[in-house]
C-alpha positions as semicolon CSV with decimal commas, in nm:
position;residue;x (nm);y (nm);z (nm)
1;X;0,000;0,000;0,000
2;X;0,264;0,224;0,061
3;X;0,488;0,200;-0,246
4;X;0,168;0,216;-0,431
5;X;0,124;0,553;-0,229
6;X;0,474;0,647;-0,324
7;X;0,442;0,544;-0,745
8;X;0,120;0,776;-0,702
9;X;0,302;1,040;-0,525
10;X;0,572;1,052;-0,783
11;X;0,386;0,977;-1,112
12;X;0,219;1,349;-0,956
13;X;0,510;1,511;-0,909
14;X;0,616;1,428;-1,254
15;X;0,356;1,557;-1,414
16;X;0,327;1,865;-1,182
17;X;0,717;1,911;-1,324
18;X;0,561;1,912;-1,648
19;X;0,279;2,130;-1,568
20;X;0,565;2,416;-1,443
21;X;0,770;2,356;-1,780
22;X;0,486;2,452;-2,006
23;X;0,374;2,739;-1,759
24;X;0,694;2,924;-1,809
25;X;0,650;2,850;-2,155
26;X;0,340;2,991;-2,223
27;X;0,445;3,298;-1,969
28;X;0,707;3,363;-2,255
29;X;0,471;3,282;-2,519
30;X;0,172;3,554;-2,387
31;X;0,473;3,807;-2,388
32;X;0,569;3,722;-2,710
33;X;0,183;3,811;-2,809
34;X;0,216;4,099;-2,593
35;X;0,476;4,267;-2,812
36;X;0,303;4,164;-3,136
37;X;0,011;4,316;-2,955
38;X;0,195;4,608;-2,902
39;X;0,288;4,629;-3,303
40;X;-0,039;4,596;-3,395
41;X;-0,242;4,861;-3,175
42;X;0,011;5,144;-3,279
43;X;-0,138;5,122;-3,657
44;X;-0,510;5,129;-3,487
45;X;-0,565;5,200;-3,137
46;X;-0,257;5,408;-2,991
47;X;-0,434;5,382;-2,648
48;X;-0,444;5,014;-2,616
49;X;-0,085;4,972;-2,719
50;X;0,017;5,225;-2,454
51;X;-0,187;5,030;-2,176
52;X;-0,016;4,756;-2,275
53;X;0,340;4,865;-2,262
54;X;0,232;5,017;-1,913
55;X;0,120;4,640;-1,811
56;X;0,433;4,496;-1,888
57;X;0,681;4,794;-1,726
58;X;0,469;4,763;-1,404
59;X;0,494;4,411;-1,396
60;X;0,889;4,404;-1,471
61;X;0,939;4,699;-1,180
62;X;0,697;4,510;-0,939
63;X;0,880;4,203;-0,938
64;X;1,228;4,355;-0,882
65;X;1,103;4,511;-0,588
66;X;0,919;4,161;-0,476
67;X;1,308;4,018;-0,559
68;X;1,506;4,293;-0,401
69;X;1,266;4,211;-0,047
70;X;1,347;3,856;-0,095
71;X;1,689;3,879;-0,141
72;X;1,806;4,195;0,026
73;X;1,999;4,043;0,306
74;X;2,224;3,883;0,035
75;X;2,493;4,030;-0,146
76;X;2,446;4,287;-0,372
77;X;2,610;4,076;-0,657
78;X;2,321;3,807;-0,597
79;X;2,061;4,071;-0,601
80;X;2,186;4,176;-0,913
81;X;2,199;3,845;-1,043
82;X;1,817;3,808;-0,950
83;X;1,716;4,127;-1,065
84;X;1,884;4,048;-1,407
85;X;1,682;3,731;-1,465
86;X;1,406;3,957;-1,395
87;X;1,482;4,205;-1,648
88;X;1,564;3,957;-1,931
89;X;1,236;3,807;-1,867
90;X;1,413;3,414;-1,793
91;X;1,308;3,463;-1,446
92;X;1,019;3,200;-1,460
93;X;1,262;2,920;-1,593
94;X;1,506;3,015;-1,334
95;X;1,244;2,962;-1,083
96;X;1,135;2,602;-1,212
97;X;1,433;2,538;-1,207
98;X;1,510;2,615;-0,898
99;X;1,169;2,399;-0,755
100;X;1,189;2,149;-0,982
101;X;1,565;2,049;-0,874
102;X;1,419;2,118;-0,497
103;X;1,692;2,367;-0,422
104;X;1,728;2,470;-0,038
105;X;1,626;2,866;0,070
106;X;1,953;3,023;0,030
107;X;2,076;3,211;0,340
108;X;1,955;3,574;0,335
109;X;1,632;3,496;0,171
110;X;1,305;3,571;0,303
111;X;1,130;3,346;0,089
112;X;1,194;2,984;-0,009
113;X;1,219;2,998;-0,373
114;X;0,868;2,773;-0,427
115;X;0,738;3,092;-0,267
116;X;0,922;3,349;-0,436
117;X;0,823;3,196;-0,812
118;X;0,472;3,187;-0,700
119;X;0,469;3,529;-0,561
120;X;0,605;3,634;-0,872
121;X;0,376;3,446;-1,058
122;X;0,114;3,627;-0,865
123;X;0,275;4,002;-0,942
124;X;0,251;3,897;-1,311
125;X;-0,052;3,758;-1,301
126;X;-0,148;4,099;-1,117
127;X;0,030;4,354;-1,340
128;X;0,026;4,175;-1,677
129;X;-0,175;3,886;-1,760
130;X;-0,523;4,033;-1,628
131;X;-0,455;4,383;-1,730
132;X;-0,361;4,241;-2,067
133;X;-0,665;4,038;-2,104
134;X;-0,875;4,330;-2,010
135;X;-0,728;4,551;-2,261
136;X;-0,731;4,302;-2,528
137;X;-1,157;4,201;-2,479
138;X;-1,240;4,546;-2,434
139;X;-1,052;4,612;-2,794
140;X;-1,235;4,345;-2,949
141;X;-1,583;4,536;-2,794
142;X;-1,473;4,897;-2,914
143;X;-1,224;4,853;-3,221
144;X;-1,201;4,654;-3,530
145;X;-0,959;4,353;-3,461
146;X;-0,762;4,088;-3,635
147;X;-0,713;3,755;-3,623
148;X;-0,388;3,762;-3,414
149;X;-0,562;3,947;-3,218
150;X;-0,812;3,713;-3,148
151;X;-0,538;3,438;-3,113
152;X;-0,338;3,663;-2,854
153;X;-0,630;3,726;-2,659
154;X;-0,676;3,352;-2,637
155;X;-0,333;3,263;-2,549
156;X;-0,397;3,555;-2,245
157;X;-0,671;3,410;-2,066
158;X;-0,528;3,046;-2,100
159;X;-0,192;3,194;-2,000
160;X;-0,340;3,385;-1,668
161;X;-0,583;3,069;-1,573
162;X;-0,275;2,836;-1,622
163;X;-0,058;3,027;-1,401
164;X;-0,353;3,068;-1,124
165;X;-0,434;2,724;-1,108
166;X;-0,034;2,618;-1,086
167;X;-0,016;2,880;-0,785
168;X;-0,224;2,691;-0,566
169;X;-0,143;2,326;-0,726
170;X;0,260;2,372;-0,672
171;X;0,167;2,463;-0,282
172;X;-0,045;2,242;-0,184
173;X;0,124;1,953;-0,366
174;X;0,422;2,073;-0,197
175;X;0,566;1,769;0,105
176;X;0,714;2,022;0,287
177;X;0,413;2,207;0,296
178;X;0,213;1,978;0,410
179;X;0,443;1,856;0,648
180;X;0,461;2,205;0,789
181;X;0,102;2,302;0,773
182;X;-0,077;1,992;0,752
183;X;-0,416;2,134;0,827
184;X;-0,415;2,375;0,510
185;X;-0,218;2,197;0,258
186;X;-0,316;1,890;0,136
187;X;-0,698;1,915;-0,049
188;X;-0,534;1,708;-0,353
189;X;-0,589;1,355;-0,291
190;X;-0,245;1,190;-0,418
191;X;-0,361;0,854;-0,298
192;X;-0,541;0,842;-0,654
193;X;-0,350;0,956;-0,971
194;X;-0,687;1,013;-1,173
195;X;-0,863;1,203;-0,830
196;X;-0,533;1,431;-0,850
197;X;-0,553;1,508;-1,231
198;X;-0,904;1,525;-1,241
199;X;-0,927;1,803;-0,876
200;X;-0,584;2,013;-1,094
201;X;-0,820;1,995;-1,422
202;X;-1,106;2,148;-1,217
203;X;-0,870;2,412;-1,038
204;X;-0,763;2,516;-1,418
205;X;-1,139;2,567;-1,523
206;X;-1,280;2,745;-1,240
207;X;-0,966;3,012;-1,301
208;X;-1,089;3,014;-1,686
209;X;-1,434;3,013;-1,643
210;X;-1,375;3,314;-1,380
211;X;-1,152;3,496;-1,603
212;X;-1,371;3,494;-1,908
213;X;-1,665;3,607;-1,744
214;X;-1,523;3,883;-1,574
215;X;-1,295;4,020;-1,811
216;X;-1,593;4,042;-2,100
217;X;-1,864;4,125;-1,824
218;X;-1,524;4,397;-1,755
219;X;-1,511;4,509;-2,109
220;X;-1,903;4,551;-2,164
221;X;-1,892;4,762;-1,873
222;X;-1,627;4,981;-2,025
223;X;-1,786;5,040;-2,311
224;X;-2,076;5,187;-2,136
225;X;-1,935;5,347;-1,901
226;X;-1,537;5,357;-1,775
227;X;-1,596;5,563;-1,483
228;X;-1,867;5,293;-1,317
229;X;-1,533;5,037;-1,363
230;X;-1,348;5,240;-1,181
231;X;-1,543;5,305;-0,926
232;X;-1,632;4,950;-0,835
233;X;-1,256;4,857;-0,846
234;X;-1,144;5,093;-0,635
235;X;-1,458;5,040;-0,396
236;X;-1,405;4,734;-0,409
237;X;-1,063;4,725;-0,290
238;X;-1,127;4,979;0,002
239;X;-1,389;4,720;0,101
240;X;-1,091;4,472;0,168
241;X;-0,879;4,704;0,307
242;X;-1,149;4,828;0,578
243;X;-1,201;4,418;0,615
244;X;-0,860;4,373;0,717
245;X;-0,818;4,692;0,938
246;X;-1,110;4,583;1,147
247;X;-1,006;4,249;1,164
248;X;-0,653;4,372;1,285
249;X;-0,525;4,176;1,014
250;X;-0,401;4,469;0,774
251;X;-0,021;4,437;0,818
252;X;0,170;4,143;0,581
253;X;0,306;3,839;0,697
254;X;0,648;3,922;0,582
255;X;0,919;4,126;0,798
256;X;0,997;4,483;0,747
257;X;1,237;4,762;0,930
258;X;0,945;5,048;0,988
259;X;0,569;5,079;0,946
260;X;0,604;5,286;0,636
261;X;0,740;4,970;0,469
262;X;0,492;4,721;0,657
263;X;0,186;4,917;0,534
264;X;0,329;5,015;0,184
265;X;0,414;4,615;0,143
266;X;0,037;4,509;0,252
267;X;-0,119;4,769;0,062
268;X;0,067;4,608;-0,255
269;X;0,011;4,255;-0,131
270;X;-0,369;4,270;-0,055
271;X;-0,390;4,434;-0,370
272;X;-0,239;4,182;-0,599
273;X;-0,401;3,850;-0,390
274;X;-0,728;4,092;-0,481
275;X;-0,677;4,105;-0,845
276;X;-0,592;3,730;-0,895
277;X;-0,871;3,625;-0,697
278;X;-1,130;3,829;-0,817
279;X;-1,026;3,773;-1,220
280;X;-0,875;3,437;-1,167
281;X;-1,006;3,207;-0,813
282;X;-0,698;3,169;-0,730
283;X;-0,730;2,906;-0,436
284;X;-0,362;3,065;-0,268
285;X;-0,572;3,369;-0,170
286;X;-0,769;3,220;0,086
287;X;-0,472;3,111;0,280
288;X;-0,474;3,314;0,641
289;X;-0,152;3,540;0,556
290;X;-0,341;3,637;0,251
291;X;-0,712;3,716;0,248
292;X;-0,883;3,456;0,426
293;X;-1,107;3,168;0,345
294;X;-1,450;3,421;0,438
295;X;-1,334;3,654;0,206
296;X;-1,258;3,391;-0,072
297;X;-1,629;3,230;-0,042
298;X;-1,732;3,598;-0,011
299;X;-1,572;3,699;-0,367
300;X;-1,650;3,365;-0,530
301;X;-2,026;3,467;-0,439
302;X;-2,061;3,804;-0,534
303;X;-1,839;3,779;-0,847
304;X;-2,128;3,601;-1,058
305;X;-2,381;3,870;-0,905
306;X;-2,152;4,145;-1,052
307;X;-2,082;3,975;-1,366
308;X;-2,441;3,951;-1,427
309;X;-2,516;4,340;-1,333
310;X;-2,215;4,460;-1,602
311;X;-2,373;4,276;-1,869
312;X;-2,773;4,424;-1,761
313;X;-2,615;4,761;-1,732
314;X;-2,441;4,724;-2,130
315;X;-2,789;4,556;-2,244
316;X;-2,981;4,910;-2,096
317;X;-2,723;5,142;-2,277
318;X;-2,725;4,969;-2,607
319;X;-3,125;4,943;-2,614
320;X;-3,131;5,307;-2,524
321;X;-2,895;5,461;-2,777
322;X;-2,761;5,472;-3,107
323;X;-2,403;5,329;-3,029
324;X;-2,301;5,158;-3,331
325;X;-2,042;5,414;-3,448
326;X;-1,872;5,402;-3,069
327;X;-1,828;5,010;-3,079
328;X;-1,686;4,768;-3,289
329;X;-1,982;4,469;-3,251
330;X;-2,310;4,520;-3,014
331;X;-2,372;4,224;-2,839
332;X;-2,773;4,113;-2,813
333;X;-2,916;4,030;-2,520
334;X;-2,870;3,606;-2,618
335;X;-2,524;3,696;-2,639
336;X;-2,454;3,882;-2,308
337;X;-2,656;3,716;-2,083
338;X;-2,574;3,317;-2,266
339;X;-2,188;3,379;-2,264
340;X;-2,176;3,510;-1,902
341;X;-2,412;3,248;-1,760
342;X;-2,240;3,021;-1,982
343;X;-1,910;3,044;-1,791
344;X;-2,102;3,102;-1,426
345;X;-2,268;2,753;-1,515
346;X;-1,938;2,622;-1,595
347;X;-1,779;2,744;-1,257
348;X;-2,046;2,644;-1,035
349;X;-2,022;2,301;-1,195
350;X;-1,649;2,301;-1,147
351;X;-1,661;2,393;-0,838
352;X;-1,941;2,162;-0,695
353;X;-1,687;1,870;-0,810
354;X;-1,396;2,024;-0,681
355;X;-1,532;1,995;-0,322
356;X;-1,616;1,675;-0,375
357;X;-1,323;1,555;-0,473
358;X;-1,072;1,688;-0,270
359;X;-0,986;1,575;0,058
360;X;-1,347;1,655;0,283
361;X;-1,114;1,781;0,592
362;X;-1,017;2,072;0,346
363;X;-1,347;2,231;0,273
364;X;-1,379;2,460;0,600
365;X;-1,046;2,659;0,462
366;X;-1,258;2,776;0,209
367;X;-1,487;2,973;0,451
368;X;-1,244;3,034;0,767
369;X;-1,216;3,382;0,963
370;X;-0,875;3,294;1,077
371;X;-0,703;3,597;1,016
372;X;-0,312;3,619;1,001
373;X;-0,159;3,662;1,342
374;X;-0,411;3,338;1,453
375;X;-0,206;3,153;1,254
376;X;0,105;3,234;1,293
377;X;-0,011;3,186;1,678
378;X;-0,164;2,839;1,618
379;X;0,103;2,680;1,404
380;X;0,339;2,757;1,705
381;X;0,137;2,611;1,979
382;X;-0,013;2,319;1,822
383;X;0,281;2,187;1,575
384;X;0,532;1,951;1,662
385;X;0,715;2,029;1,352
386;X;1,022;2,244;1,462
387;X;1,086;2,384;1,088
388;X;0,756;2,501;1,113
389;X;0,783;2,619;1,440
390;X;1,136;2,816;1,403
391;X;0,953;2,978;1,098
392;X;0,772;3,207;1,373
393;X;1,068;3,456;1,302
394;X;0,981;3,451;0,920
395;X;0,652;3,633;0,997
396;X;0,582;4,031;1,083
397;X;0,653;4,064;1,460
398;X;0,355;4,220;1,488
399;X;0,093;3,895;1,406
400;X;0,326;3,708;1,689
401;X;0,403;3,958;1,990
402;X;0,135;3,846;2,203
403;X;0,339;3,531;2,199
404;X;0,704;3,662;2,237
405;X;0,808;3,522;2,592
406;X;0,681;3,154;2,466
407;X;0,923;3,147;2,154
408;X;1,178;3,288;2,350
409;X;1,172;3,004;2,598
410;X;1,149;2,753;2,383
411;X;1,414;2,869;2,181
412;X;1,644;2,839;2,438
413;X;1,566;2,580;2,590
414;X;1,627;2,361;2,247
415;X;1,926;2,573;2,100
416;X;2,208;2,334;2,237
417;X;2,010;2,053;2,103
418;X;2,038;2,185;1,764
419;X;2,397;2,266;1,775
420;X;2,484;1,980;1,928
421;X;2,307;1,741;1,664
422;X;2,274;1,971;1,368
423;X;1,949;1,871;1,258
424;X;1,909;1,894;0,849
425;X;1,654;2,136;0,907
426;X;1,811;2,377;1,114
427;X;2,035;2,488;0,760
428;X;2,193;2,859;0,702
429;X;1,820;2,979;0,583
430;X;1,633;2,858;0,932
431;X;1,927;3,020;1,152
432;X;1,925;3,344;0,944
433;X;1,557;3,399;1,049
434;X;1,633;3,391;1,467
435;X;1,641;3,791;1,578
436;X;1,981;3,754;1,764
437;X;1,824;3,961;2,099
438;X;1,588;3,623;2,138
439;X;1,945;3,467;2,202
440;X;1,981;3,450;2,580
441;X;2,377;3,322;2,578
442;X;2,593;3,556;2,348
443;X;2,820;3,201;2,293
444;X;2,528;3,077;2,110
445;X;2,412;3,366;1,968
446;X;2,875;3,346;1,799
447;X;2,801;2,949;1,713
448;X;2,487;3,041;1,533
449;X;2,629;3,314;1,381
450;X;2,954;3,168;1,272
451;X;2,848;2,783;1,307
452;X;3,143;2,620;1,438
């Protein structure tokens, strides 16, 4: 039973492997059709092709600064090294790579690099892939297009639900993961290769199905009226952000020197976790450090509801007007109201299988009000772990304080174990993350340091 676990296990992983390799392809590829993209709009539609560039800048500064917070304690010749995969856009590979050869966090790094490629992944599918699909549909609603254009518009929204779905499928797939955090990782059943395919599968087409409807319900919206887009975005995102304050969950789960920083950091965070999950489902975003499993069944709820009202709101203006000259092709009501229910049929539908499929001890993550801190707070107390435990000093000081004199003891009390024995764990990345004034003997505090 057990080696048959263990063919299963790696059969998964192998395909997983796979899954990664084409990703970073077709994250190449959808810049590839970006640039054609780019071409094309400057004979036709100047404004598009601007947006566009904009999409891709953003998402090349963003991730230098998610790199340069990952790697700052490093040297500055690594940073640089990082920041030039960036740059020369071979970061992804370099990442799968890196995961796919299971390559240890290097000392320095905030982030293990599993985390860093999907945060990464996250800050493009934030900055680029959305924001590129949304330009390209509402195009196709307001100008004349071709047929690359049609074809590049395609390879966006498969590119951006790909790269969702792989976000959460690379975590919780993850051993060390679910080793670590064994009551939030772990909703893919590997004991059955076809349950594990068939629960991915589903994960890709509730990220498509989510996509399409919102970036068309998006674009129809535009076309009647870009300032009601706006509005609902940005309401939309204050709504979060006033979530999170109240909850006293706000502040990010990853360390910074001043407050400036720590809200500057979450503001950016919450934002991009936003984004993906509202265009995209991605199942990541209702992990505790990001927004919560309430918020996640909250959005997955109200999503359809809004998709619906964009596409009543085009129907009124159309009816009401003579707007043939403004737009490229007038949708009829059929049209509207049978492509968006379409893909809301096909996400319900996906997502009544996913739950019941995936491991049944799983499903309450997807509604939780555990916020942040709790935890951080929880994992500590309950785990017997002592990775996951040390990782306490990975998180923002603030979502652990109430809990400060309890890792202090307990560091010291097993810090000459770990010396002593030099436990595998207890590498250059897991000492790097102890705050030295936690160390109660300064002789320990020069063996960490130095590790004689």
């Amino acid at each position: 039973m057990a080696r048959s676990l263990s063919i299963q296990i790696t059969k998964f992983n192998n395909l997983s492997h796979i899954a990664l390799l084409l990703g970073a392809f077709m994250s190449f590829a959808d810049l590839v059709f970006d640039i054609t993209m780019i071409n094309e709009y400057m004979g036709y539609d100047m404004n598009s092709a601007i947006a566009t560039i904009v999409t891709v800048l953003l998402s090349l500064f963003l991730q230098c600064v998610v790199v340069y917070v990952t790697h700052k304690k490093r040297k500055r010749v690594e940073i640089l090294r990082e920041m030039f995969y960036v740059l020369t856009f071979i970061k992804p590979g370099v990442d799968v790579y890196r995961v796919v050869t299971k390559q240890p966090q290097p000392a320095g790094a905030s982030l293990t690099p599993l985390d860093e490629m999907i945060y990464l992944r996250g800050i493009e599918l934030f900055s680029e892939c959305i924001p590129g699909c949304l330009i390209q549909t509402t195009a196709f609603v307001m100008v004349k297009q071709t047929n690359i254009a049609g074809l590049s518009l395609g390879t966006s929204i498969l590119t951006a639900a790909f790269i969702s779905a792989s976000m959460s499928i690379e975590k919780d797939a993850n051993r060390e993961c679910r080793k670590r955090f064994p009551n939030f990782y772990g909703f893919i059943p590997l004991d059955s290769l076809w349950r594990s395919v068939a629960v991915c599968l589903l994960v890709f087409l509730i990220a498509f199905a989510q996509l399409s409807a919102k970036v068309f319900a998006c674009a129809l919206c535009s076309a009647e009226s870009i300032t009601v887009l706006a509005i609902y975005l940005v309401v939309d995102v204050c709504i979060l952000y006033a979530f999170k304050i109240i909850r006293n969950d706000f502040l990010y789960w990853i360390p910074t020197k001043n407050m400036v920083g720590s809200v500057l950091l979450a503001m950016l965070a919450r934002l991009t976790f936003k984004w993906s999950l509202d265009f995209t489902a991605v199942l990541q975003a209702r992990h505790p450090y990001e927004l919560g499993g309430a918020y996640f069944a909250f959005t997955m709820i109200s999503t359809p509801i809004v998709c619906l009202y964009f596409g009543y709101r085009y129907l009124e203006y159309v009816e009401g007007e003579d707007v043939q000259d403004d737009l490229n092709y007038v949708f009829a009501k059929e049209q509207v109201y049978g492509g968006i229910g379409g893909l809301i049929i096909l996400q319900v539908f996906s997502i009544s299988m996913f739950l019941r499929l995936i491991d049944p001890q799983f499903r309450s993550t997807f509604t939780s009000f555990k916020t942040g801190g709790q935890h951080v707070v929880l994992t500590f107390q309950t785990t017997t772990n002592e990775r996951a435990k040390i990782g306490v000093f990975n998180n923002h000081r603030s979502l652990w304080r109430v809990i400060e004199g309890d890792v202090k003891k307990w560091l010291n009390e097993n810090l000459v174990i770990w010396i002593r024995d030099r436990p595998p764990w207890f590498n250059s990345g897991a000492r790097a993350m102890i705050l030295d004034e936690f160390v109660e003997n300064p002789e320990m505090l020069r063996r960490i340091t130095l590790w004689e």
